[in-house]
C-alpha positions as CSV (number, residue, x, y, z in Angstrom):
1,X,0.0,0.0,0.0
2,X,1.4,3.3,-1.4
3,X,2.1,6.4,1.5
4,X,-0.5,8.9,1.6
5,X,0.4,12.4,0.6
6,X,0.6,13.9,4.0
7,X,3.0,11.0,5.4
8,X,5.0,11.8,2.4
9,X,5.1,15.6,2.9
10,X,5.7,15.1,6.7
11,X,8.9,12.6,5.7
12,X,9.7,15.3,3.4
13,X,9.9,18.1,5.4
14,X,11.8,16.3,8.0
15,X,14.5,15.8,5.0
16,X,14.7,19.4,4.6
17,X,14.7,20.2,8.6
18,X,17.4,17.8,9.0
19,X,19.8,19.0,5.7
20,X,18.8,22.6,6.6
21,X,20.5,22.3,9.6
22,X,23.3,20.1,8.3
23,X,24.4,22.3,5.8
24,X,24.4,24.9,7.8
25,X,26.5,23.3,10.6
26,X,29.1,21.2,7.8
27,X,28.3,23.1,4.4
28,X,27.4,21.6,1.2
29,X,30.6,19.4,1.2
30,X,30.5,18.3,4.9
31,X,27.5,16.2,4.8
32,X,26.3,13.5,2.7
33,X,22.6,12.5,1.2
34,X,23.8,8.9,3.5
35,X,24.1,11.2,6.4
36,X,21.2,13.3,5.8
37,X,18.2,10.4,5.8
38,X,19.8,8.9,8.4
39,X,20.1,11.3,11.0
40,X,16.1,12.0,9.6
41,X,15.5,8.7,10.8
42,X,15.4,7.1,7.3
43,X,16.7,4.9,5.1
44,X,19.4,6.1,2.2
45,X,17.1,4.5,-0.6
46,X,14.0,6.4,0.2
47,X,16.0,9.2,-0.3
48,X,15.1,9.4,-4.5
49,X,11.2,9.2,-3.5
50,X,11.8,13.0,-2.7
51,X,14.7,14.6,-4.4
52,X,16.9,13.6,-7.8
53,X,20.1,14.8,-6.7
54,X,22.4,16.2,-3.4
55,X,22.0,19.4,-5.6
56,X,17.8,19.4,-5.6
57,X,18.3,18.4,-1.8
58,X,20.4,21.4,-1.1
59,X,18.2,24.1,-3.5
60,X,15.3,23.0,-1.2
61,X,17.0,22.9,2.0
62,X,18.4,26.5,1.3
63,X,14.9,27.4,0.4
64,X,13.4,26.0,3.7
65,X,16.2,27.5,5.6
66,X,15.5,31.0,4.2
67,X,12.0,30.8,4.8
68,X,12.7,30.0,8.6
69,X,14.4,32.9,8.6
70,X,11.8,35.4,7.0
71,X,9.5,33.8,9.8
72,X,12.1,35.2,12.3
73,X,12.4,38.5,10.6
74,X,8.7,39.5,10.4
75,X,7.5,40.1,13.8
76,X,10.5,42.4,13.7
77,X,9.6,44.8,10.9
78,X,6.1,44.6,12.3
79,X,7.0,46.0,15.4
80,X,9.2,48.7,14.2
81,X,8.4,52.3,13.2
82,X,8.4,53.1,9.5
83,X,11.6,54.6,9.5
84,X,13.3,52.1,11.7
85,X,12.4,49.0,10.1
86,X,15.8,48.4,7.9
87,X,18.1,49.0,10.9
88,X,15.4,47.2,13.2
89,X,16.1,44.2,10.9
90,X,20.0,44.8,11.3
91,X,20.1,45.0,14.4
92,X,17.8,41.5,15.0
93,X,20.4,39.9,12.5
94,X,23.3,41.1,14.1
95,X,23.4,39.6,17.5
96,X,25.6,37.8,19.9
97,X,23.0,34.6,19.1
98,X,22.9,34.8,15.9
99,X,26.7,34.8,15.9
100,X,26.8,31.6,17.7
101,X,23.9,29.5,16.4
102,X,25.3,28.5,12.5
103,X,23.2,25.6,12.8
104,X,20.3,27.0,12.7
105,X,21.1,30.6,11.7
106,X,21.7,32.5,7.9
107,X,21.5,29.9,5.8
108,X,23.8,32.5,2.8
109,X,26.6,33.4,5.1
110,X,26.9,29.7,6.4
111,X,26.4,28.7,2.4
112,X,27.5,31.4,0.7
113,X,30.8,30.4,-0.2
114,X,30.3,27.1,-1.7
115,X,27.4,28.0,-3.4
116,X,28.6,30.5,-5.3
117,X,31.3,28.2,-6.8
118,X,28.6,26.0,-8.0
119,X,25.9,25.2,-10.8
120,X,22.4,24.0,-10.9
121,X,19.3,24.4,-8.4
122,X,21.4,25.2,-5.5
123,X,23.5,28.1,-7.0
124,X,20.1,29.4,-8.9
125,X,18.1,29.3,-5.6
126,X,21.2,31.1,-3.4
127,X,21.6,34.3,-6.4
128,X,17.1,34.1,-6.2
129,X,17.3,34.6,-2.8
130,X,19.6,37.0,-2.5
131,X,17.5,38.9,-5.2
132,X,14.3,39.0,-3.3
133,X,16.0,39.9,0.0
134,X,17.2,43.4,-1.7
135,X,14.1,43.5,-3.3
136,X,12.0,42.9,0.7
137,X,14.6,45.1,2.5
138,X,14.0,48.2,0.0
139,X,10.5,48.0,0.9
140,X,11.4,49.1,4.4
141,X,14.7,51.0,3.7
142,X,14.8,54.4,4.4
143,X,15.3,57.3,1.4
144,X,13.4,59.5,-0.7
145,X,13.9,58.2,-3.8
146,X,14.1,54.4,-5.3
147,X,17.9,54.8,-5.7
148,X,18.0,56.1,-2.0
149,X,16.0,52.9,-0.8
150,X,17.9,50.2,-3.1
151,X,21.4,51.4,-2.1
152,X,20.3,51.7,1.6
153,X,18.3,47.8,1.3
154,X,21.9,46.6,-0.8
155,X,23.9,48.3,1.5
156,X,22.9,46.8,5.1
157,X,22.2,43.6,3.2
158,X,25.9,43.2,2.5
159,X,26.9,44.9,5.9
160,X,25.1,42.3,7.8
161,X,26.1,39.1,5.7
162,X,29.5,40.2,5.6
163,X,29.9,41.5,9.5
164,X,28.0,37.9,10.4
165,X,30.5,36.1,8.6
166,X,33.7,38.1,10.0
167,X,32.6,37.9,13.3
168,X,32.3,34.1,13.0
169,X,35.6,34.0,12.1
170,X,36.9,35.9,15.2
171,X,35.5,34.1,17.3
172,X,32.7,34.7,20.1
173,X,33.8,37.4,22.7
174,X,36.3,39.8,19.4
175,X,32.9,38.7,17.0
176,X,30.6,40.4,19.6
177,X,32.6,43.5,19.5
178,X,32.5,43.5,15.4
179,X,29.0,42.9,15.3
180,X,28.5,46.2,17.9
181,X,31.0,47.9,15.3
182,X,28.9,46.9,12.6
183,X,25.6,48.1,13.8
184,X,26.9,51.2,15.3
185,X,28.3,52.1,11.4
186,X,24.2,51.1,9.6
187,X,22.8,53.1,12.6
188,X,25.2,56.1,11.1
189,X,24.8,55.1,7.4
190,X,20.7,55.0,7.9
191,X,20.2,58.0,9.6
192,X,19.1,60.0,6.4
193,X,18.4,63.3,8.6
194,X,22.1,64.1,8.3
């Protein structure tokens, strides 16, 4: 008797819970589809009932890592005043947590590097994303004019992937003290009043 649809979507989600994390933790090269179904509580065959290749696994993974992360991300624009909300965001992404939780942090700084090497769904879905992030974080950037907003949405976007990644590499108490730096030079660069 064949699986019904929702025993099949829960086993696949718990794929994609279980590589988003991996990845995250190891990187693309560092863990194995083997690895993956079996810390899911699976076997390796069943593993082609859900994706064609390591590559599809990873696309989706990335994708239901970076939707975990928009979930995180919205209460904080919500709460925010209008002309806050970027460096609200900023300053939710830039914390001493965040710094120390690459499991189950930003999937493209943990990512980013190897899958920018690449081709295929994995690549295609990292340069996607990174697209529509700009794309949500001008919607709330600050400035009067499109330009203004884009540059402000491009800007902090690559302040706060870049000063995650940095501080990771420094280490917890030094990356703490980056990630301050780091905030204390958006709050500057967003203050359009100057």
């Amino acid at each position: 008797m064949p699986w019904s649809k929702d025993h099949k979507r829960a086993t696949r989600g718990r794929i994609l819970e279980t590589a988003s994390t991996a990845l995250r933790a190891k990187g693309v090269a560092g863990v194995g589809v083997a690895q993956v179904m079996e810390a899911a509580g699976l076997t390796h065959g069943g593993f082609y009932a859900h994706f064609g290749s390591k590559d599809e696994l990873v696309a989706n993974a990335l994708a239901h890592a970076l939707e975990q992360s928009g979930k995180r991300i919205a209460p904080v624009i919500e709460r925010a005043p209008a002309d806050e909300k970027l460096r609200a965001v900023a300053d939710a992404y830039l914390t001493a947590d965040h710094l120390a939780d690459a499991e189950t942090g930003c999937p493209i700084v943990a990512l980013g590097s190897e899958l920018v090497r690449g081709k295929g769904p994995a690549r295609e879905a990292y340069a996607e994303h990174v697209r529509k992030r700009v794309e949500e974080l001008e919607a709330i950037a600050p400035g009067k004019t499109k330009l203004e907003r884009r540059r402000a949405a491009a800007g902090t976007y690559a302040a706060m992937i870049g000063g995650l990644l940095l501080a990771r590499a420094l280490g917890d108490a030094e990356g703490e003290k980056f990630l301050a730096q780091v905030r204390g030079f958006l709050k500057g660069s967003l203050d359009l009043s100057k």
